[in-house]
C-alpha positions in Angstrom: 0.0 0.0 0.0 3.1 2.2 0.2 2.9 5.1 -2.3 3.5 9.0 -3.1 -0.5 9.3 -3.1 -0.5 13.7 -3.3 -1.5 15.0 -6.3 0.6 18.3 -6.4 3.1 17.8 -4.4 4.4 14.4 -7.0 3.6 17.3 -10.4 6.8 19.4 -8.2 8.6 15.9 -7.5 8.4 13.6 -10.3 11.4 11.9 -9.9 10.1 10.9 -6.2 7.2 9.8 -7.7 8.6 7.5 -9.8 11.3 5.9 -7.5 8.3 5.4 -5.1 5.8 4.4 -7.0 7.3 2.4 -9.8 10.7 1.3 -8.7 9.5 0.8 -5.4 6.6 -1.5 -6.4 9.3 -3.3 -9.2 11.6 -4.3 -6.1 8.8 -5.2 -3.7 7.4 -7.6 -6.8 10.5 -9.1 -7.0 11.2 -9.7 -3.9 7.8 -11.3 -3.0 8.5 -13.7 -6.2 11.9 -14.6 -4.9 10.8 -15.4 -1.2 7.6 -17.6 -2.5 5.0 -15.1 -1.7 1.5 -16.2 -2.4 -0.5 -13.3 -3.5 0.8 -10.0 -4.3 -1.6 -7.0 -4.3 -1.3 -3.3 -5.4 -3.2 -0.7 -4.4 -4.0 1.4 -7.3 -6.5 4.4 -8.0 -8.9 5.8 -10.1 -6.5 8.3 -11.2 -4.3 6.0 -13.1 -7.3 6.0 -15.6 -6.5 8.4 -18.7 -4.1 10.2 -16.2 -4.1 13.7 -16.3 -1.2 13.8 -13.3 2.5 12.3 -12.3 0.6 10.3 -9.6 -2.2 9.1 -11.9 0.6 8.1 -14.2 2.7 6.4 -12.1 0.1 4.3 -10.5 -0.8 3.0 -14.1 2.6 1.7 -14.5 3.0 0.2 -11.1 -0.1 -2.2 -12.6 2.3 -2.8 -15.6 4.6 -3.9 -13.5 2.4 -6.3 -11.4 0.9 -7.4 -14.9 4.6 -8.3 -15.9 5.4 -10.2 -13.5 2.3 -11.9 -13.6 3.1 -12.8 -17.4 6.6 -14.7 -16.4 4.5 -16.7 -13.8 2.0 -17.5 -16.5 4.9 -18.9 -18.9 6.2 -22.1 -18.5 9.9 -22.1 -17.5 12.5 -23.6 -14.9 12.3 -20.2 -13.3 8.2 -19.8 -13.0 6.9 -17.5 -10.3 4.4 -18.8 -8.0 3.1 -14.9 -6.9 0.1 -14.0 -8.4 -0.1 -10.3 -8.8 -3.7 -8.7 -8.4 -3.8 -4.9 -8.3 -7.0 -2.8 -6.7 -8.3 0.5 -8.0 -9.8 2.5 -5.4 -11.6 5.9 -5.8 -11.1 8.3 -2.7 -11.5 6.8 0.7 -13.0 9.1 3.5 -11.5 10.1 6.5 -8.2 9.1 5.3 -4.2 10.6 5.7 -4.3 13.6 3.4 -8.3 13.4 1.8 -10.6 16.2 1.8 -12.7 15.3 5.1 -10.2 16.2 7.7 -9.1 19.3 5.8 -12.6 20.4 5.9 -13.0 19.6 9.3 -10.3 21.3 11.0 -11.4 24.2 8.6 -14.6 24.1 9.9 -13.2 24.2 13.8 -11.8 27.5 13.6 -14.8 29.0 11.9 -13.6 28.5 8.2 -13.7 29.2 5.2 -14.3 25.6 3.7 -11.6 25.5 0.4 -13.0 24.3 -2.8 -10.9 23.9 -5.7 -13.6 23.9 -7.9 -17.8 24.8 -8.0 -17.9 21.3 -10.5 -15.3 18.9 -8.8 -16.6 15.3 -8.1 -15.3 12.6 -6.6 -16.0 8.5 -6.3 -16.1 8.5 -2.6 -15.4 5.1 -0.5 -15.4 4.6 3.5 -12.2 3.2 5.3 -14.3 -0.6 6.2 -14.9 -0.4 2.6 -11.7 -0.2 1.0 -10.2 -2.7 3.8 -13.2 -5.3 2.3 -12.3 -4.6 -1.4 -8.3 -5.7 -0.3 -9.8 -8.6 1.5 -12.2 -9.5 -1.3 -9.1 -9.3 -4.0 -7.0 -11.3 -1.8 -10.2 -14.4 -2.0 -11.5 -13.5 -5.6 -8.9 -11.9 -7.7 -6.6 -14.4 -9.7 -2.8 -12.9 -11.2 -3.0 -10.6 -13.1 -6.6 -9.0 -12.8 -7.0 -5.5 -12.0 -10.3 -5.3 -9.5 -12.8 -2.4 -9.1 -14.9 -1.2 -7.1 -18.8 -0.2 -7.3 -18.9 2.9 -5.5 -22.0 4.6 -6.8 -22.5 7.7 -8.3 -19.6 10.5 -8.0 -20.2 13.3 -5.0 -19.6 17.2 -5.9 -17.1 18.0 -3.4 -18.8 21.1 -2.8 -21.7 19.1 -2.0 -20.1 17.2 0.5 -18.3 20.6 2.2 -22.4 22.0 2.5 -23.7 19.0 4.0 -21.3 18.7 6.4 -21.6 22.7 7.8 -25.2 21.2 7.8 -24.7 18.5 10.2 -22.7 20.9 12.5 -26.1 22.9 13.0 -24.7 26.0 11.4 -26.0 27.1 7.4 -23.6 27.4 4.4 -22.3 30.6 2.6 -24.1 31.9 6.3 -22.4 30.9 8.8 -19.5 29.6 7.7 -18.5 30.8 4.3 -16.5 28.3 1.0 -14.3 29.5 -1.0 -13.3 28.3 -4.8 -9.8 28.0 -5.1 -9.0 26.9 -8.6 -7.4 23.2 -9.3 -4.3 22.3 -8.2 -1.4 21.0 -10.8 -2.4 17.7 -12.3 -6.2 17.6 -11.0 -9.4 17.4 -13.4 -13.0 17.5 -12.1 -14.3 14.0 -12.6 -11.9 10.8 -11.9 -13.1 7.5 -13.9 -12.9 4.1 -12.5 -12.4 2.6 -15.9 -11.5 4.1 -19.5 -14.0 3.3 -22.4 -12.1 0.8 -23.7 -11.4 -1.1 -20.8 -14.9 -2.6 -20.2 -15.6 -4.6 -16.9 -16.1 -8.7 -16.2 -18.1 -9.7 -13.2 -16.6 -11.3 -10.1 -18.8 -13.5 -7.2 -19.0 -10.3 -5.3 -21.8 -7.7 -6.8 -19.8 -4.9 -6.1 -15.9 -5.9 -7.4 -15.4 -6.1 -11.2 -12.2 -6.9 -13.0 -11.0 -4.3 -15.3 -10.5 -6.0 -18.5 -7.0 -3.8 -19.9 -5.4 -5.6 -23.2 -2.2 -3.7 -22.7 0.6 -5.5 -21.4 4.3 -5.2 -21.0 6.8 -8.2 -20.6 9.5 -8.4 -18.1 12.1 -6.7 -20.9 9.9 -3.6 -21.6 9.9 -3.0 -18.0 13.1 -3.3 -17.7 14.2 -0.9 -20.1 11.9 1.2 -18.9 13.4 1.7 -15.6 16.9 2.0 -17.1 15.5 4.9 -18.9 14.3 6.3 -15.8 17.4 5.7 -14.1 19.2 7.6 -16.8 17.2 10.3 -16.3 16.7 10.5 -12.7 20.7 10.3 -12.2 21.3 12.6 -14.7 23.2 15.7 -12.9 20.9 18.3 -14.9 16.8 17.3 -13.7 14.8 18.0 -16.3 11.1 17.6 -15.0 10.2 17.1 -18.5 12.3 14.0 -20.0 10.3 12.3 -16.7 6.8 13.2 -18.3 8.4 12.2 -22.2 9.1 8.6 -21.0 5.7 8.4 -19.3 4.4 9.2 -22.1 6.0 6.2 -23.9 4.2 3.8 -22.0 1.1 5.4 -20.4 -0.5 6.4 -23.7 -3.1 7.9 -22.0 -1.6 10.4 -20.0 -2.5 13.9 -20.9 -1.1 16.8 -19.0 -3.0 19.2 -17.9 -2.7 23.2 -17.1 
């Protein structure tokens, strides 16, 4: 579960983005292969779908990696892997380090204003019991190489979510206790997807976990060039922000900066 998980503060840090979230998941995949693990799973997020930020984008490749390894146990060879590797998207999860209901809640203690970024941001929205079931449920249901999702409903307007909850605390919005729109933050759009058009789903045994049914896949080789490029780059004495995003780009088709 161990990931750079901030929006804007991985746009400013790339490079710790990707040691984190793709080299990090590479050696933690390799070593759970070469100590016999059963079942490996990532957590991933919504926001690796048609990523629009470094953290999105990141995430999207940390399931190419677990889908590559998954491939060599797949193949018949003296050296097979017995890991399967089962990733989980989840969409944001309430009450949790960093998400919007704390903020808004220690905003609200000392009388506000409640900070928007935008008037039509929404959000898939999961609770902390839920997202523990859907790692459980992976762990039973999900075989190597799948890539589970969640049914969480309809998406929530944040600002929605800020108003109700000034509701609840007995005082009225825009009244007593004012919001303010702040404008998005680098690498943010206003709806998140769970899965991209041509993904599709396939049903599980559990009503609300589908598998994500993604055709791209990268073999143990592409992935390892790819992190020899990112090496390159990341050692290189000069950091250029942008080479990070070019050899994103040559993986994660998808990704479309924005801003």
């Amino acid at each position: 579960a161990a990931a750079y998980k901030h929006v804007p503060m991985m746009e400013y840090n790339p490079e710790e983005a990707v040691k984190v979230n793709i080299f990090g998941t590479h050696k933690l995949a390799d070593a759970a292969v070469k100590h016999g693990v059963e079942r490996f799973i990532l957590i991933s997020t919504d926001k690796a779908i048609r990523p629009t930020s470094i953290m999105g984008a990141t995430k999207r490749m940390a399931e190419y990696v677990c889908k590559a390894f998954n491939e060599v146990r797949s193949q018949k060879s003296e050296v097979r892997s017995q890991t399967e590797f089962i990733s989980v998207r989840f969409g944001n999860v309430l009450g949790s380090r960093g998400s919007v209901l704390p903020l808004f809640m220690e905003q609200l203690k000392y009388g506000g204003p409640l900070t928007v970024t935008h008037k039509d941001m929404q959000r898939y929205f999961m609770t902390i019991p839920e997202a523990v079931s859907l790692v459980l449920q992976a762990s039973v249901i999900g075989k190597g190489g799948d890539v589970l999702v969640l049914d969480m409903g309809d998406p929530v307007k944040i600002v929605s979510l800020a108003e109700e909850l000034i509701r609840i605390h007995g005082l009225e919005p825009y009244k007593d206790i004012d919001l303010e729109f702040i404008g998005l933050r680098p690498g943010e759009k206003l709806f998140e997807e769970i899965l991209s058009a041509e993904e599709g789903t396939t049903v599980t045994k559990h009503k609300k976990v589908f598998i994500a049914k993604d055709s791209k896949v990268y073999t143990k080789e592409d992935i390892k060039n790819m992190l020899s490029g990112f090496d390159l780059i990341i050692k290189s004495p000069v950091k250029e922000k942008s080479k990070i995003r070019e050899h994103i780009k040559r993986y994660v088709d998808t990704f479309e900066e924005v801003g």
